[in-house]
C-alpha positions as CSV (number, residue, x, y, z in Angstrom):
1,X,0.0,0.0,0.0
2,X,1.5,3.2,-1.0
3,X,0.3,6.7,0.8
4,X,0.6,10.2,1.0
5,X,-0.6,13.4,2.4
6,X,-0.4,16.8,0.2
7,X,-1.7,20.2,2.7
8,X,-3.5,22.9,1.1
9,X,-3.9,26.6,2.5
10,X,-6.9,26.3,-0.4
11,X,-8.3,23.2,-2.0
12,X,-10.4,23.9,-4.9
13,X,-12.5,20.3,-5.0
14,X,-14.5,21.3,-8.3
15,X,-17.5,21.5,-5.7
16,X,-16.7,23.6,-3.3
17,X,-13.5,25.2,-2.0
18,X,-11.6,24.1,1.3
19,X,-9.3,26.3,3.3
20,X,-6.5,24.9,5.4
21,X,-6.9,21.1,4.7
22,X,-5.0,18.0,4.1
23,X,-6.0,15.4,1.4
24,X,-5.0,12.1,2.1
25,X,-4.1,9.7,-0.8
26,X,-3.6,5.8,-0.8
27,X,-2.1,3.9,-3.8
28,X,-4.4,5.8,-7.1
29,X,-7.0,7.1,-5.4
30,X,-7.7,10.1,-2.9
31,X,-8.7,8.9,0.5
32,X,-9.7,11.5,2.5
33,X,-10.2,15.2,2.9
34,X,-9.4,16.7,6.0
35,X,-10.2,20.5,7.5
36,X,-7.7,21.7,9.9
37,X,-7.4,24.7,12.0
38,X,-4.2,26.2,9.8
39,X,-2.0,25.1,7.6
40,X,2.1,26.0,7.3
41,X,2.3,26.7,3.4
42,X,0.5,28.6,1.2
43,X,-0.5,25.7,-1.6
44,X,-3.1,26.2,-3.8
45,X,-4.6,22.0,-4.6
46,X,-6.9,21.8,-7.6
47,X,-7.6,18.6,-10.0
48,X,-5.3,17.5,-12.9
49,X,-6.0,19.7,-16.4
50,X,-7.9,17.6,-18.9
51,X,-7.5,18.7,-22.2
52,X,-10.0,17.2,-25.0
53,X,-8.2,19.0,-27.9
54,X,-4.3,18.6,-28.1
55,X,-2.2,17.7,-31.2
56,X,0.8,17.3,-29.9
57,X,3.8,19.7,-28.8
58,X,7.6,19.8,-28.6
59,X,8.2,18.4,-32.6
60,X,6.0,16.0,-32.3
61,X,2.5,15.3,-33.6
62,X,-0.2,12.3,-32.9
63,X,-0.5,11.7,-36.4
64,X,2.5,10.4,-37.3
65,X,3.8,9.9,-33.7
66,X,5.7,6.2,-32.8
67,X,5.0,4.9,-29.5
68,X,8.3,6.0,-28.2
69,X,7.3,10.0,-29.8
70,X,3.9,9.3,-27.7
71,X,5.8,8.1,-24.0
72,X,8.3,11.3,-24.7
73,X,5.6,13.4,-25.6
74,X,3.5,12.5,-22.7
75,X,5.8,13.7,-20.1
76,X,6.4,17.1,-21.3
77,X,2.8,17.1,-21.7
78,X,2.3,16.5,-17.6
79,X,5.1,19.2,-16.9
80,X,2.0,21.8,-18.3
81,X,-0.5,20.4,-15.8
82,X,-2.5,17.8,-17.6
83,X,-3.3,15.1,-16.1
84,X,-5.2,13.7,-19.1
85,X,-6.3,14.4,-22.4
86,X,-7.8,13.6,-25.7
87,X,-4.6,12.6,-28.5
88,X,-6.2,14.7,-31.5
89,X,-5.4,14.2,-34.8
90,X,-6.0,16.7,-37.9
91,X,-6.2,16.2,-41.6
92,X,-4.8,13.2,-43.7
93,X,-5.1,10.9,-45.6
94,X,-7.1,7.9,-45.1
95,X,-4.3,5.1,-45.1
96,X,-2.3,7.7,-42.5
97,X,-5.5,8.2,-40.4
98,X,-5.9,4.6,-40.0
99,X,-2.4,3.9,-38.9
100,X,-2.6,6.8,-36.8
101,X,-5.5,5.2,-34.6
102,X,-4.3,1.8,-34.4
103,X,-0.7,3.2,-33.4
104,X,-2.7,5.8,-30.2
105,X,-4.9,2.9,-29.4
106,X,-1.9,0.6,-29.0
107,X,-0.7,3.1,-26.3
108,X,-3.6,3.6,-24.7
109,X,-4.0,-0.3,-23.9
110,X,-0.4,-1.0,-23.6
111,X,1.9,1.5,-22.4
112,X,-0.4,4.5,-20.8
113,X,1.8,5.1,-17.2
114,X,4.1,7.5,-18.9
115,X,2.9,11.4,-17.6
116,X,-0.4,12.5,-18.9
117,X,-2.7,9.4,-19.5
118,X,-4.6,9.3,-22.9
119,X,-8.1,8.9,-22.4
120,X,-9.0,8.1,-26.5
121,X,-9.2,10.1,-29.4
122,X,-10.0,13.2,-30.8
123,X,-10.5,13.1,-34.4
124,X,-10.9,17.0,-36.4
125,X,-11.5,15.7,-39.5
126,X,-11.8,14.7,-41.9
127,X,-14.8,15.6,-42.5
128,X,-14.8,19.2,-42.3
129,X,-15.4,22.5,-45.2
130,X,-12.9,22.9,-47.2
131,X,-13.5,26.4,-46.9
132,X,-12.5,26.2,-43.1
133,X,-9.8,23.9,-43.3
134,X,-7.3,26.5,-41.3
135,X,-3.7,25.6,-41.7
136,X,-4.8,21.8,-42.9
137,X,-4.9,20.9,-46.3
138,X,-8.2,21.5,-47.6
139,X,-7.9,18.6,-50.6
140,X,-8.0,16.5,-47.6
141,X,-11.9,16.9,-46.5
142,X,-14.1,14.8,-47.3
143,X,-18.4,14.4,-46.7
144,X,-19.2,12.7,-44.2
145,X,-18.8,8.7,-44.6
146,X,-20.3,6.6,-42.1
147,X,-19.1,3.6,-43.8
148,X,-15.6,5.1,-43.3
149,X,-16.3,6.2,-39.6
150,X,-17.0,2.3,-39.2
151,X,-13.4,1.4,-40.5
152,X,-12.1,4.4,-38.0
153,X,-14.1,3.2,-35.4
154,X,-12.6,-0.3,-35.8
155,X,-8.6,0.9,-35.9
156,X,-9.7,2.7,-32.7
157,X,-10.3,-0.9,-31.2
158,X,-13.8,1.7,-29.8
159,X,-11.1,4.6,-28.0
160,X,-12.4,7.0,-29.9
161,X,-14.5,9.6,-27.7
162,X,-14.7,13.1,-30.0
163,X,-15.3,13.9,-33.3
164,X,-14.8,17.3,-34.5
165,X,-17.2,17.9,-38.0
166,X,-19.0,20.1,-40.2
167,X,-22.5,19.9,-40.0
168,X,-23.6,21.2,-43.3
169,X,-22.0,19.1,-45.1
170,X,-24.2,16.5,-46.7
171,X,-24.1,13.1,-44.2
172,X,-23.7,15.1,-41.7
173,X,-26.5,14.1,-40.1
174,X,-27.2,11.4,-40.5
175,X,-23.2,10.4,-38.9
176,X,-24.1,12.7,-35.7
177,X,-27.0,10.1,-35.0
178,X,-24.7,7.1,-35.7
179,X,-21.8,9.0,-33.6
180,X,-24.1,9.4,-30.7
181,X,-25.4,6.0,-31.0
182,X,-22.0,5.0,-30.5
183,X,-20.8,6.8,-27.5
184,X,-18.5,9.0,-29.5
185,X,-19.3,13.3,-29.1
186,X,-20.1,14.9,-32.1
187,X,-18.5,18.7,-32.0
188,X,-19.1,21.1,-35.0
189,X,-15.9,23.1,-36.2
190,X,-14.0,24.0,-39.3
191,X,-17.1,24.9,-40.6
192,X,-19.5,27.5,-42.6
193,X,-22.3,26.7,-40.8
194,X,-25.7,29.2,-41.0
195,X,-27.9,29.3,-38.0
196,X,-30.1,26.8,-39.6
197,X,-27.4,24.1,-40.4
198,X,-26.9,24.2,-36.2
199,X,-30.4,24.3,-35.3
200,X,-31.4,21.0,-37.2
201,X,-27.6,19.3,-36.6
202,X,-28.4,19.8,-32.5
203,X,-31.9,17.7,-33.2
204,X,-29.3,14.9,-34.2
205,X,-27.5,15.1,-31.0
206,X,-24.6,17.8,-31.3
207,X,-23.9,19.6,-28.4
208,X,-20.9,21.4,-28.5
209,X,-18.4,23.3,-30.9
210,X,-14.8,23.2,-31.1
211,X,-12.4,26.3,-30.8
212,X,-15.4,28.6,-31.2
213,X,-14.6,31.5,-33.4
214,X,-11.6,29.8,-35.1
215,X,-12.2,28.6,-38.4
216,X,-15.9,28.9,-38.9
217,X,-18.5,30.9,-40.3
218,X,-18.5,35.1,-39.0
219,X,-21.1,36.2,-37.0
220,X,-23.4,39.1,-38.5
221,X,-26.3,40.8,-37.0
222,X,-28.7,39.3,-39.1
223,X,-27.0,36.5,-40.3
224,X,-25.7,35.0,-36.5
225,X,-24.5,31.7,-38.1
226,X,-23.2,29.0,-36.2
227,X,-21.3,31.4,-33.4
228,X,-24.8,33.1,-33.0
229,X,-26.4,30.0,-32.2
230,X,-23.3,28.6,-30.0
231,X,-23.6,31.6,-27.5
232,X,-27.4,31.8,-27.7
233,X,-28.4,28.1,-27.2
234,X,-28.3,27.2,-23.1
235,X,-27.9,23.1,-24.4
236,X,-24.7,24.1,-26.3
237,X,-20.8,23.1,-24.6
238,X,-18.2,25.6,-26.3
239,X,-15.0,24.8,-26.2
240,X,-12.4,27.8,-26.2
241,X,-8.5,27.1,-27.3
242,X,-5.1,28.5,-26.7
243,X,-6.0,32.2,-24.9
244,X,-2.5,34.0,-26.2
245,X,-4.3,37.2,-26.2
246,X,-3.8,37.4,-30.2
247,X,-6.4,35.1,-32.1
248,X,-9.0,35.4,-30.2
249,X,-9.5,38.8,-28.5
250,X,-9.5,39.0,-24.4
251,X,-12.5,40.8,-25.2
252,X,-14.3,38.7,-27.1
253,X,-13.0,35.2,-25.0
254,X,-14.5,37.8,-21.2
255,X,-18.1,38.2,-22.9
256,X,-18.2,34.7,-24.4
257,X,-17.4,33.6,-20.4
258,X,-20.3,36.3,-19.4
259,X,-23.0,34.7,-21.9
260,X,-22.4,31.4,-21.6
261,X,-20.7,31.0,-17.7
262,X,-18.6,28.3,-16.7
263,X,-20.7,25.6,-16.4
264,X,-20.9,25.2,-20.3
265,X,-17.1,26.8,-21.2
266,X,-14.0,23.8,-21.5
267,X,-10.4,25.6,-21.8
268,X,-8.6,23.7,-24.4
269,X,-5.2,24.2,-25.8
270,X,-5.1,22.7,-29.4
271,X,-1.8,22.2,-28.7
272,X,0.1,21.8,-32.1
273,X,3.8,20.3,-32.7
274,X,5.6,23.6,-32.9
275,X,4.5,24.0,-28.8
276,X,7.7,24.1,-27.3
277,X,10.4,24.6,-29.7
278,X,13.1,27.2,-30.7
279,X,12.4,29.7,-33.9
280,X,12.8,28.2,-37.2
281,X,11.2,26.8,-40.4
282,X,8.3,23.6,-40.0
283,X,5.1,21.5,-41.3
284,X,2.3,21.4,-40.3
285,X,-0.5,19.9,-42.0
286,X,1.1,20.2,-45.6
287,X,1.7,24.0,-45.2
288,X,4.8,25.7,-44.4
289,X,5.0,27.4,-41.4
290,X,7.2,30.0,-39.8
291,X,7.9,29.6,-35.9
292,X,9.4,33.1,-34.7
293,X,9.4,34.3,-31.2
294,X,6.3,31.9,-29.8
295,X,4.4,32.9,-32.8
296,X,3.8,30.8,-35.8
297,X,2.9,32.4,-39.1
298,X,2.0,30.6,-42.3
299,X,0.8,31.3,-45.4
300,X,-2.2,30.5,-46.9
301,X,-5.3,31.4,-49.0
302,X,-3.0,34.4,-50.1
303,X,-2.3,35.9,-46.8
304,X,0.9,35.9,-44.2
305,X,-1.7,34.8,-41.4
306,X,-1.1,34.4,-37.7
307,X,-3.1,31.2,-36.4
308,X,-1.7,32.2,-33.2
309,X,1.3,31.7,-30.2
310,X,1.3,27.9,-29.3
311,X,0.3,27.7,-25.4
312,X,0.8,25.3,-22.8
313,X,-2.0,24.7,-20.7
314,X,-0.9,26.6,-17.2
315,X,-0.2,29.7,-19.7
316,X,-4.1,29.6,-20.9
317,X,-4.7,29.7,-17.5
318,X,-3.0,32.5,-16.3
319,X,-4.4,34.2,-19.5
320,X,-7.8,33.6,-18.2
321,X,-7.6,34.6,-14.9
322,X,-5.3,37.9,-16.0
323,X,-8.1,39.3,-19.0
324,X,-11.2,37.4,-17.5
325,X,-13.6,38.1,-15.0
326,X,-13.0,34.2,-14.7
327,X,-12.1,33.4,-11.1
328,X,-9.9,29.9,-10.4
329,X,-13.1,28.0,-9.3
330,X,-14.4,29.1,-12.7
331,X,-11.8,28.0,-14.2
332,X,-11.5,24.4,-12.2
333,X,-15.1,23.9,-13.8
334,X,-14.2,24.9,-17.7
335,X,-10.2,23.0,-17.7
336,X,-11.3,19.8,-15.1
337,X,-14.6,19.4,-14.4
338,X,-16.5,20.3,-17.3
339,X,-14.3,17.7,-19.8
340,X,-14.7,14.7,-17.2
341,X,-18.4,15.3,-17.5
342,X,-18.6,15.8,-21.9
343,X,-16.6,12.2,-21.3
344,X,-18.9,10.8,-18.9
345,X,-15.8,10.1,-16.3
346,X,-16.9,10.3,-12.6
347,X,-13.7,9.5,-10.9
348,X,-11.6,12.0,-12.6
349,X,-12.1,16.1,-13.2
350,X,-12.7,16.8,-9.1
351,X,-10.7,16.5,-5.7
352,X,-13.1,13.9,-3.5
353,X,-13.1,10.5,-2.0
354,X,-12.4,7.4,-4.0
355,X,-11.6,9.6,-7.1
356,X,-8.4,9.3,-8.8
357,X,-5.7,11.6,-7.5
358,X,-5.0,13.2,-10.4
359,X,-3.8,17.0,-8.5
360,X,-2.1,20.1,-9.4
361,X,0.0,22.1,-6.8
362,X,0.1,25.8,-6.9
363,X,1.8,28.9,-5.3
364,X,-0.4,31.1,-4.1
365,X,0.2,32.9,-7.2
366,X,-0.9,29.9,-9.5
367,X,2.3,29.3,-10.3
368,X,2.5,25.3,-11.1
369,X,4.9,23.6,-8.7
370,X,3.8,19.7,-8.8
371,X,1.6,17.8,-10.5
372,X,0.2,14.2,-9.5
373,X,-1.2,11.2,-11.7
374,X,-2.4,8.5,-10.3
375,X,-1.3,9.3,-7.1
376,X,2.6,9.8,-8.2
């Protein structure tokens, strides 16, 4: 039996929040919660980040990643915070998407003790507008297949658990109801989506949208498209990504917290290979990109555009809480509790009994100094 004891001068438990405590934790799980009468630090205990949309970081990407890329990868991805996390994948071909599935799956069932634990898959794409493809290569969307999503679904061996898709295309439809029917969360993004496309695609059973405002349709007064409908509709989970301040106004991510609050926000990094290392020339996605200072420009459709400065998760954090009206409790619901719940995990995402002690230690200026998975 293996146990330990972290002391808290503030426990935020995704629930409530604690002062002066200790949590107790035998082998995985945590044991017990204790209030005390004072405490001799000034730690700040939350639960382990769980980020549903994250391609990859420091050179390497899920797509084309071996087993040892995934282990090495993993560990840097645990020095940011998160405890777990959805492997996302992007654009490619079929024969690469396949492989790509069967090779995550394998280290999901076989080797997943190494940092951040994979939880099963995000796929964006491929079955997104090829109008909205960002910085992936457009020739690469396709309609939706669900004849193909089968043969995905089967490299998986089941692990995947998102699917990131464009709900006017034709099919689109129709695979919501078989994605739902299947267990697997059906997200619209990288998409030009009118108000009506989302209105009939949420009968089928979407709920949520992925990196709202990126890549998809403009809002217009009376036109509100798909971002319209994403902050009007109450039933609708938004995911927002990477806050570096630059592609997505401070402005804009503080009202979209007012409107929709935290109980239907999750922070999300979509983390992308170039997170992590030094300026220079790279690929993404079949496009050329330029990474100089923390910010990667590429260009595309014409333009010398600025997707935006690849974030760790702590960073998007700190962004939040510095140009938000956000508080940390807020933001324990949107980064922990909020993506245990879309996944339908209730022993991970909050800090109480018999849950897994997946915890993050901070200063008292949310600094990160530890984090634990699994108990270790």
């Amino acid at each position: 039996m293996i146990s330990s004891k972290l002391f808290a001068k503030k426990l935020y438990t995704g629930d409530e929040i604690i002062e002066n405590c200790k949590v107790e934790i035998e082998n995985n799980k945590i044991k017990k919660i204790k209030k005390l009468d004072k405490v001799n630090c000034e730690d700040i205990i939350a639960p382990g980040f769980i980020d549903i949309h994250n391609h990859g970081g420091y050179g390497i990407d899920y797509i084309d990643a071996s087993i040892d890329d995934i282990k090495k990868l993993q560990i840097n991805q645990a020095s940011e915070g998160i405890s777990s996390m959805l492997a996302t994948i992007g654009l490619s071909r079929k024969e690469n998407i396949l492989s790509s599935l069967k090779n995550i799956s394998s280290y999901i069932e076989n080797e997943n003790n190494f940092g951040t634990k994979i939880l099963g898959i995000h796929m964006e794409g491929p079955f997104l507008s090829k109008d909205k493809s960002g910085v992936m290569d457009d020739e690469l969307t396709l309609d939706p297949d669900i004849s193909l999503m089968k043969d995905f679904i089967k490299a998986s061996r089941n692990n995947i658990s998102l699917i990131t898709l464009a709900p006017e295309l034709k099919g689109a439809k129709e695979l919501v109801s078989f994605l739902i029917e299947n267990n697997i969360i059906a997200s619209a993004g990288h998409t030009n989506a009118k108000e009506e496309d989302m209105v009939e695609i949420e009968k089928y059973g979407l709920d949520q949208v992925t990196h709202l405002y990126n890549a998809m349709r403009g809002f217009h007064h009376r036109d509100i498209g798909i971002i319209g409908e994403s902050l009007y509709n109450e039933k609708i989970f938004v995911e927002m990504v990477g806050f570096d301040t630059f592609s997505i106004s401070p402005k804009v991510w503080n009202f979209t917290y007012k409107l929709k609050g935290p109980d239907k926000m999750i922070i999300a990094t979509d983390a992308l290979t170039l997170k992590g290392l030094k300026n220079g020339e790279y690929n993404y996605g079949g496009k050329k990109i330029n990474f100089i200072d923390g910010f990667a420009y590429t260009d595309y459709y014409g333009q010398n555009r600025l997707p935006g400065k690849p974030m760790t998760f702590i960073e998007c954090v700190k962004n939040v809480l510095k140009y938000t009206d956000a508080k940390f409790e807020d933001v324990v619901k949107m980064a922990c509790v909020n993506p245990a719940r879309r996944l339908g995990l209730r022993n991970i995402g909050k800090i109480k009994e018999n849950y897994i002690a997946d915890i993050n230690v901070f200063d008292n200026n949310f600094n990160l100094k530890k984090t634990l998975i699994n108990g270790k």
